[in-house]
C-alpha positions in Angstrom: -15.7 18.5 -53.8 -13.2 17.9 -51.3 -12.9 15.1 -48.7 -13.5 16.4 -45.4 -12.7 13.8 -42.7 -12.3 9.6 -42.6 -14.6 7.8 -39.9 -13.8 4.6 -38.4 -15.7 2.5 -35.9 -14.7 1.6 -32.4 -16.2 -0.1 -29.2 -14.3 1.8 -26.7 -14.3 5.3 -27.9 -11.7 7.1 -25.1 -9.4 4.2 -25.7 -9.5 4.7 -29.2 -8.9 8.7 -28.9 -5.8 7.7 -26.3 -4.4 5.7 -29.1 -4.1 8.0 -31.8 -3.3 10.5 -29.2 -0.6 9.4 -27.5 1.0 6.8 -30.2 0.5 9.4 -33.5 -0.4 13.0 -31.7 -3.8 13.4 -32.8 -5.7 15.7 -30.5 -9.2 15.8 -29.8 -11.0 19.0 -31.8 -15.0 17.7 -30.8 -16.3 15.2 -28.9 -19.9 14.8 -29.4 -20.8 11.6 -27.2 -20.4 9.4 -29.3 -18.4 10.4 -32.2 -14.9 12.3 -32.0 -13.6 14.7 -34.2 -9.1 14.0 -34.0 -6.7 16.1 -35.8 -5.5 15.2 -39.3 -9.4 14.5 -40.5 -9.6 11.3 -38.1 -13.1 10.8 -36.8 -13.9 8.0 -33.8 -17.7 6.7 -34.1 -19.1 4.1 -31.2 -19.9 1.1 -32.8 -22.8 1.0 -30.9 -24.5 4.1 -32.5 -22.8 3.3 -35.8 -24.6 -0.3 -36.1 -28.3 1.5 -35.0 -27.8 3.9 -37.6 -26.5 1.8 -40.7 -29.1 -1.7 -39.5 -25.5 -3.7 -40.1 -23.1 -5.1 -37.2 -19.2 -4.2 -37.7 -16.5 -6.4 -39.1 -13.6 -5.9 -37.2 -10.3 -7.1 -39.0 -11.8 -6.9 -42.1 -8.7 -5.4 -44.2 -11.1 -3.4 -46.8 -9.2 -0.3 -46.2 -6.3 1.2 -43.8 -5.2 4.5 -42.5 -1.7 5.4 -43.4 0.9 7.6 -41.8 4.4 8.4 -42.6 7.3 8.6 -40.2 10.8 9.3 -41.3 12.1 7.4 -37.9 10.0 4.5 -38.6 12.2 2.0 -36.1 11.7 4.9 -33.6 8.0 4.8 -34.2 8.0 1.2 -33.9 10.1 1.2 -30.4 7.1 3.7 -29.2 4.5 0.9 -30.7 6.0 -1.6 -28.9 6.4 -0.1 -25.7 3.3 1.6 -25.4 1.0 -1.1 -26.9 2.8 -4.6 -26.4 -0.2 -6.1 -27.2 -1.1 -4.7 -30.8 -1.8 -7.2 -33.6 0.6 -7.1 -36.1 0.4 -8.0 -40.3 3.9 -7.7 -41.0 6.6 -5.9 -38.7 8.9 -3.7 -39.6 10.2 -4.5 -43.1 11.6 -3.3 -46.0 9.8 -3.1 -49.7 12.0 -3.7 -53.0 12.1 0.1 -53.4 13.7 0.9 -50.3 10.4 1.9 -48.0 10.3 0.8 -44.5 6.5 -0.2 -43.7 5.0 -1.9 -40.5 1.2 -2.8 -40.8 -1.0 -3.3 -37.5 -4.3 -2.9 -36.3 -5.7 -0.4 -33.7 -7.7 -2.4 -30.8 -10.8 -2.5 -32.6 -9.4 -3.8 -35.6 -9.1 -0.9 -37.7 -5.4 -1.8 -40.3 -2.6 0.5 -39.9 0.0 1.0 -41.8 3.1 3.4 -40.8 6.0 3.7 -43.5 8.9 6.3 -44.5 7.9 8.6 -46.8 7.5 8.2 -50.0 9.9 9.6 -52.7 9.3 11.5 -55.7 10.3 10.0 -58.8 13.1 12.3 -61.0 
């Protein structure tokens, strides 16, 4: 079995797909009204549909699971966070793990965690 794509839930589905777009590049392979198909295995779901479908509301913010990216220019990255999205809700800014990796954590607008670090290196 392989896993094909990760779904999260949003209440503003075009802001959502300009997000990922233009802060990590992901661009737009379906749009079905209501549920986007992104590069990189990202699918966007209205929260509306989502809730009629499942009979249970949404939990924004509720830290049960994040998306993670790597960036070798992680200050770069965050400079591009900051200046496109002043606004975005942060769990810990840029900082520096005991084994040398830089990570920021932040969530999207509809409270989806984030979490952006270097990469990760192999052990010799």
């Amino acid at each position: 079995m392989k896993l094909k794509n990760v779904l999260i839930v949003t209440r503003d589905i075009e802001r959502s797909r300009r997000f990922y777009h233009d802060l990590f590049g992901l661009e737009l392979l379906a749009d079905h009204g209501g549920n986007m198909i992104l590069t990189e295995g990202l699918v966007l779901q209205d929260a509306e549909i989502w809730e009629r479908f499942l009979g249970r509301k949404i939990i924004p913010e509720s830290n049960a699971c994040e998306l993670y990216f790597e960036e070798a220019d992680l200050e770069g990255f965050v400079r591009k966070l900051e200046s496109l999205f002043p606004e975005a809700v942060y769990v810990n800014r840029l900082m520096t793990h005991s084994w040398g990796q830089k990570v920021v954590r932040f969530y999207d607008p509809d409270g989806n965690l984030i979490e952006a670090s270097t990469p990760m290196r192999e052990r010799e």
